[in-house]
C-alpha positions as protocol buffer text, in pm:
chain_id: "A"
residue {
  index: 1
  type: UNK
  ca { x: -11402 y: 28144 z: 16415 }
}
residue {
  index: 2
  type: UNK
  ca { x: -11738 y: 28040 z: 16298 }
}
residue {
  index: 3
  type: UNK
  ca { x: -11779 y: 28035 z: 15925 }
}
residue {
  index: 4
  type: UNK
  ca { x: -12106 y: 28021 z: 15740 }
}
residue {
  index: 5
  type: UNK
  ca { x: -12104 y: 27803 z: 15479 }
}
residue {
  index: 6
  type: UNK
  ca { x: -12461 y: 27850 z: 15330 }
}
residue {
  index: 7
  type: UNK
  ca { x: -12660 y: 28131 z: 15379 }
}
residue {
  index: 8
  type: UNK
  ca { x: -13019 y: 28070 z: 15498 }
}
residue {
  index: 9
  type: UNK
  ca { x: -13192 y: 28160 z: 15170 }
}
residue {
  index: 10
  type: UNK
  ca { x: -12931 y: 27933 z: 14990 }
}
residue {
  index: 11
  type: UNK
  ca { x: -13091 y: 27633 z: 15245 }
}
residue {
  index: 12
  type: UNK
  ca { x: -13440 y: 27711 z: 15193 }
}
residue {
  index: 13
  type: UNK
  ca { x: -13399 y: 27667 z: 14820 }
}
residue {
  index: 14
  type: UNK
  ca { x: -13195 y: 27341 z: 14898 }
}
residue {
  index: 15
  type: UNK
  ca { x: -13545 y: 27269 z: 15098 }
}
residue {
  index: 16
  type: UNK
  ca { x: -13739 y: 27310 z: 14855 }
}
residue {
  index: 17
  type: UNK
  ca { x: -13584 y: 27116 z: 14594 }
}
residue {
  index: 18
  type: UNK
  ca { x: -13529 y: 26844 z: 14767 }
}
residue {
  index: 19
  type: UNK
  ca { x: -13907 y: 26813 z: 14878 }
}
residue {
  index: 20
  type: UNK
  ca { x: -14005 y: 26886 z: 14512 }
}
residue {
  index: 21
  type: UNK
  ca { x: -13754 y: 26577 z: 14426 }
}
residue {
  index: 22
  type: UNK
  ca { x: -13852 y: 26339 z: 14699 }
}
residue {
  index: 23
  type: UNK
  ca { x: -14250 y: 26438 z: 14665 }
}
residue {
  index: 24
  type: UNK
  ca { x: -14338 y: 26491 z: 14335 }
}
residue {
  index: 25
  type: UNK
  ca { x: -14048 y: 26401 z: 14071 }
}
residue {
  index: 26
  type: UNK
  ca { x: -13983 y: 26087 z: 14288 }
}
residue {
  index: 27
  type: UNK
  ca { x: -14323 y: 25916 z: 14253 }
}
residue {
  index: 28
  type: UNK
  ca { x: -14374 y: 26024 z: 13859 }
}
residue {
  index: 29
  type: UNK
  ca { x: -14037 y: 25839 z: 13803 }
}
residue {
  index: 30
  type: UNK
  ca { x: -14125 y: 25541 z: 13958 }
}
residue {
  index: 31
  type: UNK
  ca { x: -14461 y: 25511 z: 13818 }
}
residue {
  index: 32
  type: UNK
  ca { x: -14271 y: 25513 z: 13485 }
}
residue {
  index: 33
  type: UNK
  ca { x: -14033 y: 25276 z: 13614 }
}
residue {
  index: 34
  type: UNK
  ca { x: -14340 y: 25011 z: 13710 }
}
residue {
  index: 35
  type: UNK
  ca { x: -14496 y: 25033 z: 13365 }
}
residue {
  index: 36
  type: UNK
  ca { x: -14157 y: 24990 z: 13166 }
}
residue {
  index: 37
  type: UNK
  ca { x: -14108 y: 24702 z: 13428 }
}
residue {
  index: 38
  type: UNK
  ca { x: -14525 y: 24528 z: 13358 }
}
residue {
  index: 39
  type: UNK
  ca { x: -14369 y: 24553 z: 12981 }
}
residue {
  index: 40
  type: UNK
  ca { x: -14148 y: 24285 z: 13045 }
}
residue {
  index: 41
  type: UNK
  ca { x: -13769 y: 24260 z: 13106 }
}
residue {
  index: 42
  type: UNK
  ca { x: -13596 y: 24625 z: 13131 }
}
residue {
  index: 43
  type: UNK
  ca { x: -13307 y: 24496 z: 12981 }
}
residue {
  index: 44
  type: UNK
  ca { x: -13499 y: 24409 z: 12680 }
}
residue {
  index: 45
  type: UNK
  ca { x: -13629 y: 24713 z: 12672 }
}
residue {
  index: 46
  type: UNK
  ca { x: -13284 y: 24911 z: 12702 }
}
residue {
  index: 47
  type: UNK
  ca { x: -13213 y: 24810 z: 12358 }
}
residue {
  index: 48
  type: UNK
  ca { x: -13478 y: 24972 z: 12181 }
}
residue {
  index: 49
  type: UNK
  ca { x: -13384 y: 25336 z: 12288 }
}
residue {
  index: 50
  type: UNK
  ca { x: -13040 y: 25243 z: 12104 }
}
């Protein structure tokens, strides 16, 4: 017996999260990332949230 594990709305919104994640959230992240990183050493700049 066959048992469905996720209905098909239940993917869809797995769908779309992971293209908001992958497509939008993604990018802005590592944009942030680079300009942290043309600051100088991360780990440098670690200790300053603290």
């Amino acid at each position: 017996m066959r048992t469905n594990l996720i209905t098909p709305e239940g993917f869809k919104k797995l769908q779309t999260e992971l293209n908001y994640l992958w497509h939008e959230y993604r990018p802005e992240i590592t944009e942030k990332v680079a300009w942290a990183a043309s600051l100088g050493d991360r780990s440098d700049n670690a200790y300053c949230v603290l």
